[in-house]
PLY file of the C-alpha trace (Angstrom):
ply
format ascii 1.0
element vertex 331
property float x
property float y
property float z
element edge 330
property int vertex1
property int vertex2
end_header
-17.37 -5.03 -19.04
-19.58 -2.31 -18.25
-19.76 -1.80 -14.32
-22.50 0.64 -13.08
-21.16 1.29 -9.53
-18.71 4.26 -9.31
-15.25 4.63 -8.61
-15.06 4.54 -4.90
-12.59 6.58 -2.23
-10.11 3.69 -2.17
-10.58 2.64 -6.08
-9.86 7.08 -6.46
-6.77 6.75 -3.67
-5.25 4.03 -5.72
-5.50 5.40 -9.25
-4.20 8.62 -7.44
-0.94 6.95 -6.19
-0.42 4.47 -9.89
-0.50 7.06 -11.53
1.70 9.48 -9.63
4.71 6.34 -9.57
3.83 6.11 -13.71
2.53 3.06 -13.30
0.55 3.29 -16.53
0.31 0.88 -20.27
2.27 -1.37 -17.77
2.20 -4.83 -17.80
1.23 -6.45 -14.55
0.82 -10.09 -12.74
-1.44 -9.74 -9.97
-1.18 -12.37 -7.16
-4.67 -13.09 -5.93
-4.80 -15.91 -3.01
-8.77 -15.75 -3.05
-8.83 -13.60 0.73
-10.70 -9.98 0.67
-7.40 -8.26 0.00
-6.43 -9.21 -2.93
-9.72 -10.29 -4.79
-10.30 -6.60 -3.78
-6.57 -5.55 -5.28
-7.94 -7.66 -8.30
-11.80 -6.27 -8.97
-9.99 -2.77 -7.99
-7.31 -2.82 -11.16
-9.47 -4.42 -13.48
-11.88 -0.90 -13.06
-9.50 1.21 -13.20
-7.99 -0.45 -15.85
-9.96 1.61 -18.89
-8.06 4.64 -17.34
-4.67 2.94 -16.50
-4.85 0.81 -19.58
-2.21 -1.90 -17.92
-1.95 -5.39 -19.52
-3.42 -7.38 -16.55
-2.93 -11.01 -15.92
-3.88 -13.01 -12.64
-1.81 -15.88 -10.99
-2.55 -18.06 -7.63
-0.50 -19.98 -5.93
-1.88 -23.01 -4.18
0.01 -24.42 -1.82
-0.38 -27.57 -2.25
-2.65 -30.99 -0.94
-0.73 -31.07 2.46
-2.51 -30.31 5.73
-5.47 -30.25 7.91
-8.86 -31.44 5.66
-10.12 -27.82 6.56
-6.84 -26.28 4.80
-7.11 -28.49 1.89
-10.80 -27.33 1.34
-9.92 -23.68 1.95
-7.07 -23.88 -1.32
-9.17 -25.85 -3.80
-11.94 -23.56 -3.34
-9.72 -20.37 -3.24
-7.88 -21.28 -6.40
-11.44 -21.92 -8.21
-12.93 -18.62 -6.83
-9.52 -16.63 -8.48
-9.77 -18.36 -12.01
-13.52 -17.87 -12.13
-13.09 -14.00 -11.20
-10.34 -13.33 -13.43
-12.00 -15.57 -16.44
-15.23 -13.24 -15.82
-13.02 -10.05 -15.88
-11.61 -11.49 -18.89
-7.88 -11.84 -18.06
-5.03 -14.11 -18.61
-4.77 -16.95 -15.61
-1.83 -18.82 -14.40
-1.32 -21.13 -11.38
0.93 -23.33 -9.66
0.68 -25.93 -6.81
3.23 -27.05 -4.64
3.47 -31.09 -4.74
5.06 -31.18 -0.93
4.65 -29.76 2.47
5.95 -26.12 3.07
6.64 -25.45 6.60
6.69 -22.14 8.37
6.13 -18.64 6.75
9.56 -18.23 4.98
9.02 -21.46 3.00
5.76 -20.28 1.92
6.80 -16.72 0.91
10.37 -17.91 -0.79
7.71 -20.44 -2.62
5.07 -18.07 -3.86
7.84 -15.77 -5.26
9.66 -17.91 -7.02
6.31 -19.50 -8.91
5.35 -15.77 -9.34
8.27 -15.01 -11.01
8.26 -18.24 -13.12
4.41 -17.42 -14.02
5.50 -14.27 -14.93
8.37 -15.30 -17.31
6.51 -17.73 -18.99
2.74 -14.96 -19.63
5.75 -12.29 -21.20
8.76 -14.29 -22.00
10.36 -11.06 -23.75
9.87 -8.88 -20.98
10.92 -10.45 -18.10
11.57 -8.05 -15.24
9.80 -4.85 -16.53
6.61 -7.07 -15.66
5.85 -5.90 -12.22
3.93 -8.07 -9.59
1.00 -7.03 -7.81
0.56 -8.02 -3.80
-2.18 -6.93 -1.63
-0.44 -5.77 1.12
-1.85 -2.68 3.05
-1.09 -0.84 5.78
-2.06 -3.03 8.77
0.81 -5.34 6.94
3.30 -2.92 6.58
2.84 -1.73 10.79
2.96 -5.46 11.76
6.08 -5.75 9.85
7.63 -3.40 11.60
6.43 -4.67 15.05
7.95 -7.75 14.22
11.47 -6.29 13.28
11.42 -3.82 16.22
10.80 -7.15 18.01
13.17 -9.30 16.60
15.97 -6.24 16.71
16.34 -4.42 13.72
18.18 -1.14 12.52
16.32 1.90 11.29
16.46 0.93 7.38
15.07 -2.33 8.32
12.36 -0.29 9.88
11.31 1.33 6.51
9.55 -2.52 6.10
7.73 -2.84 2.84
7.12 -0.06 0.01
4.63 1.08 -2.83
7.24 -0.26 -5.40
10.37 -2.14 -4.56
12.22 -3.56 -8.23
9.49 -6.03 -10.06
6.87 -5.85 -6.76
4.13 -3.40 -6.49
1.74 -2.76 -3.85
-1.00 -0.88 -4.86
-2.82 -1.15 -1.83
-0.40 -0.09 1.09
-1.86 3.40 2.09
-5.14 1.28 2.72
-6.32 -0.31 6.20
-7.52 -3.69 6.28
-11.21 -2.53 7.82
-11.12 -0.02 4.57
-10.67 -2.81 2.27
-13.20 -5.15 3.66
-16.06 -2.25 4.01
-15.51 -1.44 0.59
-14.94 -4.80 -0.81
-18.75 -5.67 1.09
-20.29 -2.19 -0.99
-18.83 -3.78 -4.41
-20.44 -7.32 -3.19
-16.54 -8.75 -4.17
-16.89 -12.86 -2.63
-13.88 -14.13 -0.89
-12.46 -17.09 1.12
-10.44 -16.56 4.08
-8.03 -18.49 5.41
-8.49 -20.63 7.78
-4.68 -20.55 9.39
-5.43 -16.85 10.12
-7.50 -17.37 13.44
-4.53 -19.45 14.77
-3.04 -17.20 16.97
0.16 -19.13 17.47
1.77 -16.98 15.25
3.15 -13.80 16.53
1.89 -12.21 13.68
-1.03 -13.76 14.29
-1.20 -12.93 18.12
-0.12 -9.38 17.34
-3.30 -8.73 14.48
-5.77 -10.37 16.44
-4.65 -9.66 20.24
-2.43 -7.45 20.66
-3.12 -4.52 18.46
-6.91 -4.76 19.03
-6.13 -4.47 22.76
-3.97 -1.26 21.85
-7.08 0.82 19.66
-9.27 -0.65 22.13
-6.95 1.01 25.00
-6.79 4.49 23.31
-8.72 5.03 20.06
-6.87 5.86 17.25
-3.26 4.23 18.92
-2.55 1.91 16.00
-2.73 4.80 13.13
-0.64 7.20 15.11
1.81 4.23 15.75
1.54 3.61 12.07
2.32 6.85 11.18
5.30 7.27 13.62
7.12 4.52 13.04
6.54 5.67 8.68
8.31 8.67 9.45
10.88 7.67 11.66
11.45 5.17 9.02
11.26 7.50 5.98
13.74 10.20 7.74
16.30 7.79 9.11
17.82 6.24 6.34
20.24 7.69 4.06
18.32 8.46 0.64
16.07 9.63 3.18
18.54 11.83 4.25
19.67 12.98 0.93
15.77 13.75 0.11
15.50 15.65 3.08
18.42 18.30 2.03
17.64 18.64 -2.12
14.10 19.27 -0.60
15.28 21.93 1.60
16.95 23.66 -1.08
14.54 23.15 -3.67
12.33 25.46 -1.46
14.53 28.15 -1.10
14.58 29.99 1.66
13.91 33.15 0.35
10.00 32.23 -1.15
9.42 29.63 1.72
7.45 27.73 -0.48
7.33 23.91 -1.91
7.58 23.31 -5.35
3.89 21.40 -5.71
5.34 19.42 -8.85
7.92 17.79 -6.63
5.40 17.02 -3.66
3.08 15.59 -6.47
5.93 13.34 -7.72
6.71 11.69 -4.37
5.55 8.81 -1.88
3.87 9.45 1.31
6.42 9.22 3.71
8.87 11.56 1.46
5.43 13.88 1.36
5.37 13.63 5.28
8.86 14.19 5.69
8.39 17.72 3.40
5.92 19.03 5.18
7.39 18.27 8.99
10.64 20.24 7.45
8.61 22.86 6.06
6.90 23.54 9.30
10.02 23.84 11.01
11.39 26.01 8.04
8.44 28.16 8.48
8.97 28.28 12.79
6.13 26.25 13.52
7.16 22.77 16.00
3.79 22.50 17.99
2.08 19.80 15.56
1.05 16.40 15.43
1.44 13.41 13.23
-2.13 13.63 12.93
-1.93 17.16 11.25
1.01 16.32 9.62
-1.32 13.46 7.78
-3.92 15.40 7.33
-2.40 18.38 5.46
-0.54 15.64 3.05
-4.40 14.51 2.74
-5.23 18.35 1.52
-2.09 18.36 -0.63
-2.20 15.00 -2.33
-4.49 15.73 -5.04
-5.10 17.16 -8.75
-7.10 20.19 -8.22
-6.14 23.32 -9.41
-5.49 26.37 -7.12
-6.97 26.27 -3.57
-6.46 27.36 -0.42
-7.04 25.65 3.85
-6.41 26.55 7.17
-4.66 24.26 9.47
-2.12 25.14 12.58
-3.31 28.61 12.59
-1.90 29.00 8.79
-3.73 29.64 5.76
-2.07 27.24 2.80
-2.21 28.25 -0.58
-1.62 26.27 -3.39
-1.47 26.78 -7.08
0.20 25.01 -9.84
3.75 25.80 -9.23
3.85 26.17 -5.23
2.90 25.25 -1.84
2.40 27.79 0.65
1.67 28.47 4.23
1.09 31.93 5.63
0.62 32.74 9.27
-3.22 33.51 10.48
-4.01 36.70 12.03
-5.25 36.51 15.68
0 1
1 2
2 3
3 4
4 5
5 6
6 7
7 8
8 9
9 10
10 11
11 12
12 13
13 14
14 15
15 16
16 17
17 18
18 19
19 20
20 21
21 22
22 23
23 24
24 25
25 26
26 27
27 28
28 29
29 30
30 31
31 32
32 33
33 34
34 35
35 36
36 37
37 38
38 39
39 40
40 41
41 42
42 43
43 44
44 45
45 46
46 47
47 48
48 49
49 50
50 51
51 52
52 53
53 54
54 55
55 56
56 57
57 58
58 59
59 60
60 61
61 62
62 63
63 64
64 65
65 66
66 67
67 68
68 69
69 70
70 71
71 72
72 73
73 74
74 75
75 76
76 77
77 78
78 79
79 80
80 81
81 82
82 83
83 84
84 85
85 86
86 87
87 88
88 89
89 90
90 91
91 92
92 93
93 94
94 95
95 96
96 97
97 98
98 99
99 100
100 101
101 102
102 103
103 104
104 105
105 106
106 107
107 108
108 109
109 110
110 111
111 112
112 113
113 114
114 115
115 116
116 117
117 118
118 119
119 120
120 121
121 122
122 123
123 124
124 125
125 126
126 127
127 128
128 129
129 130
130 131
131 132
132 133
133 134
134 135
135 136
136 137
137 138
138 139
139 140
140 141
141 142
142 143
143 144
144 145
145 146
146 147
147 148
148 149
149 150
150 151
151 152
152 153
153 154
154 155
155 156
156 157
157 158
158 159
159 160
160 161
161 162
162 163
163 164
164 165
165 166
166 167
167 168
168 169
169 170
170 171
171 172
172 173
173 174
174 175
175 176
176 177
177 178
178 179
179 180
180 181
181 182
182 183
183 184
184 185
185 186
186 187
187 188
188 189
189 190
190 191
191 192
192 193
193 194
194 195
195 196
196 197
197 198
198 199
199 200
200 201
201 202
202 203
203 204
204 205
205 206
206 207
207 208
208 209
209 210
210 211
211 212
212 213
213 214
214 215
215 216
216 217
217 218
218 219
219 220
220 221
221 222
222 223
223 224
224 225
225 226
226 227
227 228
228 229
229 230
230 231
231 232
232 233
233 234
234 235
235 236
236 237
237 238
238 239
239 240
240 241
241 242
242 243
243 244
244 245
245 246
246 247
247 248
248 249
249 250
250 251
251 252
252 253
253 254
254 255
255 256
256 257
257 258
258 259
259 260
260 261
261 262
262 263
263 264
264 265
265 266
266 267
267 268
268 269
269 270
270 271
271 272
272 273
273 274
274 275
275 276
276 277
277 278
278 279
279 280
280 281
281 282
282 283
283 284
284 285
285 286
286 287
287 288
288 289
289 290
290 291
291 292
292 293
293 294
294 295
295 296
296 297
297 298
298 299
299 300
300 301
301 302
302 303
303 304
304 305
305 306
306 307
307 308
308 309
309 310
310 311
311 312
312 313
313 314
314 315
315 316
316 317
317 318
318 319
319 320
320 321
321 322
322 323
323 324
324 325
325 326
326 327
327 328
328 329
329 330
């Protein structure tokens, strides 16, 4: 299927961040519930699929008759939207519907796994678990998480919340905001159904996306990515492999050059790539910086051209195929 509207900034992040985890010739079961997010995640992967080249199949999960007549409505026409979309994009369809009531979120989730798993078996019976499962969670997902276990009382490994890839469950979209996803879902004209249940704010998770953290950015602009980004970090460099990171990063730069090895930085997540640089800046004496600039020199870093050079925090960085480095600006 020939598509005439180019790769956009998101489509580019998430090819980017595939194929630095070597998520490529992979097979993979994308969950689509018929919302923006993941008939995005599923228009998104079948593009980039002629460069990925990933076996791509789709499942939904309906869950079930049971309900308001509002809800009902909502599922039927979700699970019609999905196997329309996914028999256009020619790929592989499964579905399941649960036959009673579900009650509360855990029920749900424990529910959609377990068919996702069992749709999985039965589209590659002689794979099994190297099949990995595609969600559309994002980053306003992953920060409510959090909230909610920094809530609830967690410790700082629970913080770390969800990740890119965790055993057979990928996330392709998690470095993405949810107002990302729907502005560029809207420029690829990508139809959707959303879910009723998400304007009841009953919820906390609920009360916290629709009240709570629109009261924060609407407080002080920009509050809910610099919380996002905190609480990544303090998540990333509390926890042990974390910790263990931290050190064979340390003295994989060597003192001596001062330098990062740009082949390891390539070959890591975000929040390892934010954790690198805030050690490097203190390895190179400079503590006056801000998650913002942290995020934003990751942002310089993070990508495939060859040698190149930017100024930021009054140091010129220089980068080349082999190394990473920052020298101090004269005055």
């Amino acid at each position: 299927m020939k598509e005439s509207i180019p790769f956009q900034s998101e489509e580019q992040d998430i090819l980017r961040r595939l194929r630095r985890h070597g998520i490529v010739r992979r097979p993979i079961l994308l969950a689509v519930s018929g919302g923006c997010d993941s008939m995005f995640l599923l228009t998104a992967l079948a593009r980039l699929n002629p460069l990925l080249k990933n076996e791509l199949a789709v499942a939904h999960i309906h869950h079930g008759p049971i309900g308001a007549k509002k809800m009902r409505t909502f599922r039927d026409k979700a699970q019609i939207a999905v196997e329309r979309r996914a028999r256009a994009l020619g790929l592989p369809f499964f579905t399941e519907r649960s036959a009673k009531a579900l009650h509360g979120e855990n029920e749900c989730r424990d529910f959609r796994w377990s068919r996702l798993r069992r749709l999985r078996d039965q589209w590659q019976p002689q794979l099994k678990g190297e099949v990995l499962i595609a969600t559309a969670h994002h980053r306003d997902d992953l920060l409510e998480t959090q909230i909610l276990r920094l809530i609830r009382g967690t410790s700082l490994r629970g913080l770390a919340g969800i990740s890119f890839r965790d055993e057979d469950r990928l996330r392709p979209l998690l470095a993405l905001r949810r107002d990302e996803i729907e502005a560029v879902s809207r420029r690829l004209k990508i139809k959707w159904h959303d879910d009723p249940s998400n304007k009841n704010s009953d919820p906390l998770r609920n009360w916290l996306r629709q009240k709570w953290l629109p009261a924060l950015e609407a407080k002080q602009r920009g509050a809910t990515g610099s919380l996002a980004r905190s609480l990544a970090t303090i998540a990333s460099s509390s926890t042990e492999s974390a910790t263990e990171h931290g050190s064979a990063s340390l003295s994989a730069m060597g003192s001596a050059s001062v330098s990062i090895s740009r082949q390891k930085f390539m070959s890591e997540g975000p929040p390892q790539q934010r954790q690198l640089v805030a050690r490097y800046l203190l390895e190179i004496g400079v503590r006056d910086y801000s998650q913002g600039q942290i995020e934003e020199i990751v942002r310089r870093l993070d990508n495939r051209r060859g040698e190149h050079k930017f100024a930021i925090l009054k140091h010129e960085w220089h980068v080349n195929a082999e190394q990473i480095r920052a020298t101090k600006l004269r005055s």
